[in-house]
C-alpha positions as CSV (number, residue, x, y, z in Angstrom):
1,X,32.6,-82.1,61.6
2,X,32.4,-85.9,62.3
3,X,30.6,-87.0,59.7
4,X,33.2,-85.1,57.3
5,X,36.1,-86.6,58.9
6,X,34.3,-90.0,58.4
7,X,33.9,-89.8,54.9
8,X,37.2,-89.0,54.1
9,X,38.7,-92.3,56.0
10,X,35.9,-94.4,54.2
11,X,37.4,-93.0,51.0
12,X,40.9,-93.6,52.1
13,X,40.2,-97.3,53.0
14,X,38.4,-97.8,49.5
15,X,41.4,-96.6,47.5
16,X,43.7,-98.9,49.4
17,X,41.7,-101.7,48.8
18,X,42.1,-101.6,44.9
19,X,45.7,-101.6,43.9
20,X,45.3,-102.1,40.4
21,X,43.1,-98.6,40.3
22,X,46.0,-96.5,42.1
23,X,48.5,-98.6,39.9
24,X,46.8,-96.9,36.9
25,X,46.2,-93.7,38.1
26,X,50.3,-93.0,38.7
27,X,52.0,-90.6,36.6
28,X,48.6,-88.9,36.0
29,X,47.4,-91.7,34.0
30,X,50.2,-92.3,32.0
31,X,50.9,-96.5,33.0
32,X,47.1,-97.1,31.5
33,X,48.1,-96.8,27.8
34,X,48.8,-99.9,26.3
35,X,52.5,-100.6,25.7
36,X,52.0,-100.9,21.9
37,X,50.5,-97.5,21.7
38,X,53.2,-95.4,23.1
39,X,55.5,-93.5,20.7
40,X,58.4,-91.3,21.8
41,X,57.1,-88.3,21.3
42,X,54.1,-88.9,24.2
43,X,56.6,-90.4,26.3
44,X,58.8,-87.2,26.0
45,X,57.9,-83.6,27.1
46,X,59.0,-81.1,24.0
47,X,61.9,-78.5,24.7
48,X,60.2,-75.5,25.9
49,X,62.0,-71.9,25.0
50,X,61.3,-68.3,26.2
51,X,61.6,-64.7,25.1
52,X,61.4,-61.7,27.8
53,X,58.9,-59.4,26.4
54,X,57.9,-55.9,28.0
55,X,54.8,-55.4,28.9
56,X,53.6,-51.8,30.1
57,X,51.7,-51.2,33.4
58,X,50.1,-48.2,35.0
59,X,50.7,-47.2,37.9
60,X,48.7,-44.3,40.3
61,X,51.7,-42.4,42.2
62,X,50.8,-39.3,45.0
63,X,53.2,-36.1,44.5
64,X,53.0,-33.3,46.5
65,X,52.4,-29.4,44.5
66,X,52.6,-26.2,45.5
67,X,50.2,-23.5,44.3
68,X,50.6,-19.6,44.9
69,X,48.6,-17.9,47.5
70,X,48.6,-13.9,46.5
71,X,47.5,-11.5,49.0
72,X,47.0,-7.9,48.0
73,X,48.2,-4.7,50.3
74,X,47.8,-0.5,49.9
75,X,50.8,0.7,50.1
76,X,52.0,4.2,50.6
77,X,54.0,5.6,48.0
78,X,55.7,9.1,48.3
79,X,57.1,10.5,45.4
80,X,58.9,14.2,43.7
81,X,56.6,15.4,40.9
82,X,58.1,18.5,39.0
83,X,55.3,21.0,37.9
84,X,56.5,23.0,35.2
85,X,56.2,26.8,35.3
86,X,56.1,29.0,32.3
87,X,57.9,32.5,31.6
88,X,57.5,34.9,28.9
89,X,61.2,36.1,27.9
90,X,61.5,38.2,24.2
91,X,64.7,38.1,22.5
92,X,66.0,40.6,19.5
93,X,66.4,39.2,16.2
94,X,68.0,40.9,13.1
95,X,67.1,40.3,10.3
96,X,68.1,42.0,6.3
97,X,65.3,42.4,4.1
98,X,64.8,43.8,0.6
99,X,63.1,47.0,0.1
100,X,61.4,47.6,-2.8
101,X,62.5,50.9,-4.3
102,X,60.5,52.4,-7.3
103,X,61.9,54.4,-10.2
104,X,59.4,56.3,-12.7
105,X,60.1,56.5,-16.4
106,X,58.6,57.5,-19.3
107,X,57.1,54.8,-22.4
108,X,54.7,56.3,-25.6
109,X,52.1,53.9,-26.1
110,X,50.3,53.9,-29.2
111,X,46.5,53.1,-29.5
112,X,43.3,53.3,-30.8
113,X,40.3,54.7,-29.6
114,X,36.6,54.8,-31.3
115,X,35.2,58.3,-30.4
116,X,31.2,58.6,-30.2
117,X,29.6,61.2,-32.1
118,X,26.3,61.8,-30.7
119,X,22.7,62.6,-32.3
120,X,20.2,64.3,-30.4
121,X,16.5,63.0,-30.9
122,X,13.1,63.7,-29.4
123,X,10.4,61.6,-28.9
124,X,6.9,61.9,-27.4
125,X,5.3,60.3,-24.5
126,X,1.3,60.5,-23.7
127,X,0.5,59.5,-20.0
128,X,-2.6,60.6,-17.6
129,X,-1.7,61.6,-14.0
130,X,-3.7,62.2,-11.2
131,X,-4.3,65.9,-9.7
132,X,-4.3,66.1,-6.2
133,X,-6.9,68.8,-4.4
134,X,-6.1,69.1,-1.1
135,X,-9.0,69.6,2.3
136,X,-8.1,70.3,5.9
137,X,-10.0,69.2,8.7
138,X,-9.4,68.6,12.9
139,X,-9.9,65.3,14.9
140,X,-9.3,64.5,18.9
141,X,-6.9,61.9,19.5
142,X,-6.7,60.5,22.9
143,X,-4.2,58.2,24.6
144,X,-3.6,56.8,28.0
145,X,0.2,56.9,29.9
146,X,1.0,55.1,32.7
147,X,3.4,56.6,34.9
148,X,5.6,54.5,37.1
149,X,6.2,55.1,41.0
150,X,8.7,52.8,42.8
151,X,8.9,51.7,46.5
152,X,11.9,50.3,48.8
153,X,11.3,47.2,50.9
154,X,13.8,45.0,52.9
155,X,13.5,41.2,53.2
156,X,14.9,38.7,55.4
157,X,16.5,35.1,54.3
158,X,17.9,32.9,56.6
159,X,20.1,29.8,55.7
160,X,22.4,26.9,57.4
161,X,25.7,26.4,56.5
162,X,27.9,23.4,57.3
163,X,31.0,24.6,59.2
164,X,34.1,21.9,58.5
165,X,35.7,20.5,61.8
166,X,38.9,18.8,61.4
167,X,39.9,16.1,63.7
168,X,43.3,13.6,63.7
169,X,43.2,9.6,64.3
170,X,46.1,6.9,64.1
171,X,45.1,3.5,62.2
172,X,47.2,0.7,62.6
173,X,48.3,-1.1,59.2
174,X,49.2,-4.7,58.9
175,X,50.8,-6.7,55.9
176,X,52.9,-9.7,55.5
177,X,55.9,-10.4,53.8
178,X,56.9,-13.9,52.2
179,X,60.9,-14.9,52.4
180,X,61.3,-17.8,49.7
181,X,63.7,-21.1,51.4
182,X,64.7,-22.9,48.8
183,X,65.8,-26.7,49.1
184,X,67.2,-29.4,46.7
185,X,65.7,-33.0,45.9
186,X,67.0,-35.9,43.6
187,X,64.8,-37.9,41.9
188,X,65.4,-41.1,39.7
189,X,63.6,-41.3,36.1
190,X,64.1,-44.7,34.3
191,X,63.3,-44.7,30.5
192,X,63.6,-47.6,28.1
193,X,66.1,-46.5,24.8
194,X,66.6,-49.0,22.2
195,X,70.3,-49.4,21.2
196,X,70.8,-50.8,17.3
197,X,72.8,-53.8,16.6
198,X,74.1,-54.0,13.5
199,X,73.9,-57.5,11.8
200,X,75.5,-57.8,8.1
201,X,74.2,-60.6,4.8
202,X,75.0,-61.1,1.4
203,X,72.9,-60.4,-1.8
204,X,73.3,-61.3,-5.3
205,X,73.0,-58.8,-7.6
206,X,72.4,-59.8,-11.5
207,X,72.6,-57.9,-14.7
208,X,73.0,-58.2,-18.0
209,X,74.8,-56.2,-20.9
210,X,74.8,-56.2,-24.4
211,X,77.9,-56.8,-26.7
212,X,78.1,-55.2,-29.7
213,X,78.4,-57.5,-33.0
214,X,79.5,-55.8,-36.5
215,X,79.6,-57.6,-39.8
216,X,80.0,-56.1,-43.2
217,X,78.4,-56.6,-46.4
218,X,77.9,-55.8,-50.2
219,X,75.1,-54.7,-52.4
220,X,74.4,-52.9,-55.5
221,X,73.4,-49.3,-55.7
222,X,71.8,-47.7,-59.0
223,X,73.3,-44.3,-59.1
224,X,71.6,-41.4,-61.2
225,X,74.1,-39.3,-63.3
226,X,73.7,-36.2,-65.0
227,X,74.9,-34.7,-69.1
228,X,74.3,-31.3,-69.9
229,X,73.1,-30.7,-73.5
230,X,73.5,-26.8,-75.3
231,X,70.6,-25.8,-77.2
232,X,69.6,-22.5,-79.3
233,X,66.3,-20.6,-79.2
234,X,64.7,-17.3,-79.8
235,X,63.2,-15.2,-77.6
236,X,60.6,-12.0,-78.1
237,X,61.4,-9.1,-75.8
238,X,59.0,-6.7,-75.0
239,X,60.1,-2.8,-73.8
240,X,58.3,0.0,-72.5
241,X,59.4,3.4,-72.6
242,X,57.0,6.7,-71.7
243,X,56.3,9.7,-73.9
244,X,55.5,13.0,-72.7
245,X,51.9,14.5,-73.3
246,X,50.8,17.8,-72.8
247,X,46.9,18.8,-71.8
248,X,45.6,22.0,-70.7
249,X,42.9,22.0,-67.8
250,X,41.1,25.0,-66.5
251,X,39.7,25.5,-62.2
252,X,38.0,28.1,-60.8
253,X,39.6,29.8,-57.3
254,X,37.3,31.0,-55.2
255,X,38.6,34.2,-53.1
256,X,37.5,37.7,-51.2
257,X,38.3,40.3,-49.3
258,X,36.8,41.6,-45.7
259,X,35.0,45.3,-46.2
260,X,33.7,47.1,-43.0
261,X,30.2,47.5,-43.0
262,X,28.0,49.8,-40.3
263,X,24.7,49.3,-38.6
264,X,22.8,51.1,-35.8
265,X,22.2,48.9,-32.7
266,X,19.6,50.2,-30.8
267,X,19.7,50.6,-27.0
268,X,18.0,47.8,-24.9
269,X,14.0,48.7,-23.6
270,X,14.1,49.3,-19.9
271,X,10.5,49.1,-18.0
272,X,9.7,51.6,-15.5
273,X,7.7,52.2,-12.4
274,X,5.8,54.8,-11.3
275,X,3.0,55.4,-8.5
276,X,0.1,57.5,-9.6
277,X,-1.2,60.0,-7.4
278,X,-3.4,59.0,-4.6
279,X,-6.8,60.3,-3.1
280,X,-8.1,61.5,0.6
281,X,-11.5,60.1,1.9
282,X,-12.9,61.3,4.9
283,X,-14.6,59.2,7.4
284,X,-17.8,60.8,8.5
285,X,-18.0,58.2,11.7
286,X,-14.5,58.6,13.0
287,X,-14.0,62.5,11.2
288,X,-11.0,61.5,9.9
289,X,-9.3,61.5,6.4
290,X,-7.6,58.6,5.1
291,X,-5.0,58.5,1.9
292,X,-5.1,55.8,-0.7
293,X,-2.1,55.4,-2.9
294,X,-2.9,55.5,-6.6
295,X,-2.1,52.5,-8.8
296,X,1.8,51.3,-9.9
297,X,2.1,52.2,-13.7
298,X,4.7,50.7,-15.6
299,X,6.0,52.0,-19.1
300,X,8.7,51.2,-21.8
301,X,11.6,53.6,-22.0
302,X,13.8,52.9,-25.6
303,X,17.5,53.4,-24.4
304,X,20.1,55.2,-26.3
305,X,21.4,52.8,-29.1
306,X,25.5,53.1,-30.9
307,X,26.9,52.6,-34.6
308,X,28.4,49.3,-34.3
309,X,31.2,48.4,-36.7
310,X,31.3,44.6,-38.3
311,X,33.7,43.0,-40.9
312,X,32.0,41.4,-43.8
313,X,33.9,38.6,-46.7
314,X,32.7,39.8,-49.7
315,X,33.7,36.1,-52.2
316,X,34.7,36.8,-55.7
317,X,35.4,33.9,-57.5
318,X,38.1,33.4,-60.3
319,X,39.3,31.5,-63.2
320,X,42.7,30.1,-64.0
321,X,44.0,27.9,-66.6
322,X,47.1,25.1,-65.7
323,X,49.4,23.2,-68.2
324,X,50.1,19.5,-67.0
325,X,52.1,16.7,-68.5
326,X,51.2,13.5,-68.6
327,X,53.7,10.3,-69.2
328,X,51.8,7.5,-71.9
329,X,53.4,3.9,-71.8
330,X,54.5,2.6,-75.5
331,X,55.3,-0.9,-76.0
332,X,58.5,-1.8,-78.2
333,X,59.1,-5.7,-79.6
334,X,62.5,-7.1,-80.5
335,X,63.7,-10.6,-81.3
336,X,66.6,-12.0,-79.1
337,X,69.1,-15.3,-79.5
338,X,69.7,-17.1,-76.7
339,X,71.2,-20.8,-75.4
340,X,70.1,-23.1,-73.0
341,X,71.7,-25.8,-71.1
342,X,70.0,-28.8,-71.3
343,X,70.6,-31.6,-68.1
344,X,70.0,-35.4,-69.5
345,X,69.9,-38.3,-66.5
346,X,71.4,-41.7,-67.1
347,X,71.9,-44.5,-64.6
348,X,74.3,-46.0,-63.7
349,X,74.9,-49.5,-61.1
350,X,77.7,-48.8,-58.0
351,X,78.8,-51.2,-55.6
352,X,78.5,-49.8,-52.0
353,X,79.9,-51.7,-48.7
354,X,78.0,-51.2,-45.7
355,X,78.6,-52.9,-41.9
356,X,75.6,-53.7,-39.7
357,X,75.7,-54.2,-35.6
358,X,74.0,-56.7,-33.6
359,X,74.1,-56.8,-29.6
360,X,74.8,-59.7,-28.3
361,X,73.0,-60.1,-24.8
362,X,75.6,-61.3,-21.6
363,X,74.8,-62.3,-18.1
364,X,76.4,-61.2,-14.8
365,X,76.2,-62.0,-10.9
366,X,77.8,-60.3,-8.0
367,X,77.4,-61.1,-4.1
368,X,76.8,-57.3,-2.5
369,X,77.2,-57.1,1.4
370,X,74.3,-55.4,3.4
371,X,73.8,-54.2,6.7
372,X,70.6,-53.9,8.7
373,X,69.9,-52.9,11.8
374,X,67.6,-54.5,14.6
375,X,66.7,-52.1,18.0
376,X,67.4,-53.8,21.4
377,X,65.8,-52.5,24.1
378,X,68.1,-51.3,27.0
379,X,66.6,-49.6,30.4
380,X,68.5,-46.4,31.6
381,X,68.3,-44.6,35.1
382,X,68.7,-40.8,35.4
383,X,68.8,-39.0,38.2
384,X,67.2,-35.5,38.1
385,X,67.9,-32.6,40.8
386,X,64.7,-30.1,41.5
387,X,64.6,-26.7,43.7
388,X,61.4,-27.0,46.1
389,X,60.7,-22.5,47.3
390,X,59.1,-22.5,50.8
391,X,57.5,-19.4,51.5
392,X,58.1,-18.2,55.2
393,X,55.9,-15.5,56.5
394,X,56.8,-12.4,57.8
395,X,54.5,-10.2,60.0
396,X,54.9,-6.1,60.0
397,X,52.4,-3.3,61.5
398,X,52.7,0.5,61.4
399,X,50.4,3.2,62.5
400,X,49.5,5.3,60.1
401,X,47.5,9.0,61.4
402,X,44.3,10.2,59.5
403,X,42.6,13.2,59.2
404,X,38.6,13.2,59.0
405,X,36.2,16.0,58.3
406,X,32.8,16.3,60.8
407,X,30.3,19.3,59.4
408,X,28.6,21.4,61.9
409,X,25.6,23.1,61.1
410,X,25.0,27.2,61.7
411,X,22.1,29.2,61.0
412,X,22.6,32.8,59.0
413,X,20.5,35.9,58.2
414,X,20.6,38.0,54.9
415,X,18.7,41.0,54.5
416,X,18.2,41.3,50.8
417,X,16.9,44.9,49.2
418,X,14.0,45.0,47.1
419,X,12.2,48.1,45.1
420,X,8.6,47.1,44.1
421,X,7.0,49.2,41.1
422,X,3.0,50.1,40.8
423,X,2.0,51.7,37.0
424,X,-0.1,55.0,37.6
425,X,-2.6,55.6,34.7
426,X,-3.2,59.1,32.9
427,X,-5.3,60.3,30.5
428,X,-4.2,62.5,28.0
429,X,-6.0,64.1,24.8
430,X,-4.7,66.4,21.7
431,X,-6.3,68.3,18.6
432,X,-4.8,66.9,15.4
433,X,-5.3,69.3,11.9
434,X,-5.5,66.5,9.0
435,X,-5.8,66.7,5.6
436,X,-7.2,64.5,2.4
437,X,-7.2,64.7,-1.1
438,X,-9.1,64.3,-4.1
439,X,-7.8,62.9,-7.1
440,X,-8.5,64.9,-10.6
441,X,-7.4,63.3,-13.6
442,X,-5.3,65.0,-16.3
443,X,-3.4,64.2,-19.6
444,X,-0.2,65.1,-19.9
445,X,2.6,65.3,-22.9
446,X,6.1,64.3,-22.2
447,X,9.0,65.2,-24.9
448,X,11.5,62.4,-24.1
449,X,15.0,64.0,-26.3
450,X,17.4,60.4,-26.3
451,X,21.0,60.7,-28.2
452,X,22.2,58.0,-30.8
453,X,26.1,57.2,-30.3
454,X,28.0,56.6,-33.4
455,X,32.2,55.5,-32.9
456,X,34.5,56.7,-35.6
457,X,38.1,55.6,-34.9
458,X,40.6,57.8,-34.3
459,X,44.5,56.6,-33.1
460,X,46.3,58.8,-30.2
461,X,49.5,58.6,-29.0
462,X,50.5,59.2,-25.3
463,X,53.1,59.3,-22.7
464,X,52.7,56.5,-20.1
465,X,54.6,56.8,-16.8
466,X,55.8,53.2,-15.7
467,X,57.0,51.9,-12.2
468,X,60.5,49.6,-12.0
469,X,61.0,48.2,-8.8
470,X,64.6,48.1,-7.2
471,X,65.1,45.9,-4.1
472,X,67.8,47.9,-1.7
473,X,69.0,45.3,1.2
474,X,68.1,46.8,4.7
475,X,68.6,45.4,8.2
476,X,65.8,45.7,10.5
477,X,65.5,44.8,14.3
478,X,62.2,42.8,16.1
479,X,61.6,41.7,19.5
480,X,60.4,37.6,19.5
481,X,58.7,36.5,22.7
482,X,59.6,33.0,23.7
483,X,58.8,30.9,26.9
484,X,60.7,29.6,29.3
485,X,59.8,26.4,31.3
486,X,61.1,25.6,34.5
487,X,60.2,22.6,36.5
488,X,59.5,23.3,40.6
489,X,59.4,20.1,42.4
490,X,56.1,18.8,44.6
491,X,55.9,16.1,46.7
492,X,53.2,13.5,45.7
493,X,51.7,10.9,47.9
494,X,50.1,7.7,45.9
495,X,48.6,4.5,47.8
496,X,49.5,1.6,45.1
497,X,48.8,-1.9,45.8
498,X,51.3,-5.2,46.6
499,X,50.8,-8.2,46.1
500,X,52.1,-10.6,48.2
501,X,52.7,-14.3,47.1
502,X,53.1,-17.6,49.4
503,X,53.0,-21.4,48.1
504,X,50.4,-23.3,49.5
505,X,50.9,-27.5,49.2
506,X,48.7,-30.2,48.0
507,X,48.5,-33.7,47.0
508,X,48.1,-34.6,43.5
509,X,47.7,-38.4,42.5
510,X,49.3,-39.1,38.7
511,X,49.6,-42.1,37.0
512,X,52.7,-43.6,35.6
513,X,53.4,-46.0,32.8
514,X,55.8,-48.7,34.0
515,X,57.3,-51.2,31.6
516,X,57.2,-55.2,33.1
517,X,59.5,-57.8,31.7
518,X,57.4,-60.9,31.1
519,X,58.8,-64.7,30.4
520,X,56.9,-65.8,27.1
521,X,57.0,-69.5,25.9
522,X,58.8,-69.9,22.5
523,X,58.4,-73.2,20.3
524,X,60.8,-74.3,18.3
């Protein structure tokens, strides 16, 4: 600390010592220059202006929020239900209907009926059959029964059941209620708004038009003119006129007529079955007989057939002679006199007057006012009022009683009837009398007679009864069933759930953009 404050006086003493150094070091150096050397503008400080600018800055403010709290609570909830209930009722409903009502009458009807004439025929049929000889013979049969006897027995089952036992208990139920207090704040807002000035100049505005210019002059026109001329000449004129010619040209025609023709049609061929006799062959193990079926033999059996009826053209062809007439073109020449008008051009030289226009170019100039608009910025205070909601809570308890259910056990006997059934065999046995039989081939003749059906027409004439219907109006009387609903009211009881909201408050930190004016050097 001494030598510090030792070193400054040394340093004060020195600079006292040399006036001429402290002489040139006033005005920061400035009495150094050289008198020759100094103009005005280093001897003078320039004329400093300045312009407020805004500058923005952002600031960190803390406001205080609220955000909801919800709380959720059963609530019981007792309501009127109506349950409908449903009756049958009939009412009577009349209604007219038309009955039909038939009348008979009499119609003939003509018509035309093919009646079959029938033809008897025989044909014959060879076939072998099978003779059956017949032998009788006795074998035991034996068979087993069993015969059912049935006993009664008793059986004991015991079981628990669970007995319900009701019992009654008060709960106590708690909620809260939130009553909103509501209270008013102001706060300022400044915003920047930028009012326009209006500031008016002058600009010229050139143009230029054009000024029409006419002069007229002469020239010389060659103009074409026109003479007719008459001259005579002959012509040659050709006519046509047509002359009737008459030719005679033959074509055959090609007809017919429809003739009925007949032909059998023979029935269709049906195929039938038939089993053959069967034999017996006895079993000298078992001594019994056994039947075999014979063979299935199949044959043709030739239907029936008709006299069918068909239409047949029968062509005949024919020959016919026509008369036509025929127009021929003939050519006819005769000479004709006749004038014509000759046009001969000659020229001839017209004066003609014609004006031309040339635009003559002009210049104009004309100061126009405008306007234009510069924004100056202008800061504006407003005050807005906001609603802050306090929720106050509210604390409510009821008791609400209960019903429970608590299951006692208790033991139970059931006798339960049973009938048990044991099979008892027997053994039975019988004589049975059987027969078999041999088969002895044989050839047999059958005389098959089948009829052939002819149709030959043959037109009747009849009385046919026919049915009008007449509709006669008649009122009849039904019962409709219809249903009735009633609604008989019930009381409901629901448990629904509340919610319950409260505003809880925090801090929140935001940042806000402030704008600064700032002083900012301007030179000239």
């Amino acid at each position: 600390m001494r030598l510090n404050i030792a070193w400054r006086l040394a340093l004060l003493a020195g600079i006292l010592a040399w006036p001429d150094v402290a002489a040139r070091a006033a005005h920061c150096g400035a009495g150094s220059y050289s008198a020759s050397c100094i103009c005005r503008e280093q001897a003078c400080l320039p004329c400093v202006r300045y312009r407020v600018c805004y500058q923005p800055v952002v600031e960190e403010q803390a406001a205080v929020c609220y955000r909801p709290v919800y709380r959720t609570v059963m609530k019981e909830c007792r309501s009127v239900v109506h349950r409908p209930c449903y009756e049958q009722c009939w009412r009577e409903c009349r209604t007219t209907v038309c009955k039909p009502v038939w009348e008979q009458y009499d119609t003939v009807r003509r018509y035309t009926v093919c009646q079959p004439v029938y033809e008897q025929r025989i044909k014959e049929c060879r076939y072998t059959v099978q003779k059956p000889c017949w032998q009788e013979y006795q074998v035991p049969v034996r068979w087993t029964t069993q015969h059912p006897v049935y006993e009664q027995r008793v059986k004991e089952c015991r079981y628990t059941v669970q007995k319900p036992v009701w019992q009654e208990y008060q709960v106590p139920v708690r909620w809260q209620t939130c009553r909103p207090v509501y209270e008013t704040h102001v706060k300022e807002c400044r915003y920047t708004v930028c009012k326009p000035v209006w500031q008016e100049y002058q600009v010229p505005v050139r143009w230029q038009t054009c000024k029409p210019v006419y002069e007229t002059h002469c020239r010389q026109v060659p103009v074409t003119c026109c003479q007719t001329v008459v001259e005579q000449r002959q012509a040659v004129c050709k006519s046509y006129y047509c002359e009737p010619v008459w030719t005679e040209q033959c074509y055959k025609v090609c007809g017919g007529e429809w003739r009925e023709e007949r032909y059998y049609c023979p029935g269709p061929t049906m195929t039938r079955c038939c089993r053959a006799p069967g034999c017996w062959h006895f079993d000298p193990c078992t001594c019994t007989s056994h039947y075999c079926p014979g063979p299935v033999v199949s044959y043709q059996v030739q239907c029936p057939g008709q006299w069918m009826c068909k239409r047949v053209w029968v062509p005949r062809e024919e020959i016919r002679t026509v008369r036509t007439c025929q127009m021929v073109r003939r050519e006819r020449c005769q000479i004709v006199n006749y004038n014509v008008c000759k046009v001969v051009p000659y020229t001839v030289m017209k004066t003609e007057r014609y004006t031309t226009c040339r635009m003559v170019v002009e210049s104009h100039c004309k100061m126009v006012t405008c306007r234009k608009c510069v924004m100056v910025p202008e800061v504006c205070v407003q005050r807005v009022p906001y609603t802050v909601c306090k929720m106050v809570t509210q604390q409510h308890c009821k008791m609400v009683t209960c019903r429970r259910c608590t299951y006692v056990p208790q033991e139970c006997v059931q006798r339960i009837p049973y009938t048990v059934c044991r099979m008892v065999t027997q053994e039975h046995c019988r004589m049975e009398t059987r027969r078999k039989c041999v088969m002895v081939p044989e050839v047999c003749v059958q005389r098959i007679p089948y009829t052939v059906c002819r149709m030959v027409p043959e037109e009747r004439c009849e009385v046919v009864k026919c049915m009008r219907c007449k509709m006669v109006p008649e009122e009849r009387c039904y019962r409709v069933p219809y249903t009735v609903c009633r609604m008989v009211p019930q009381e409901c009881v629901t448990y629904k759930p509340e919610t319950t909201c409260h505003y809880e408050p925090y801090c929140v930190t935001r940042k806000v953009c402030k704008l600064v004016p700032v002083c900012v050097p301007v030179c000239p």
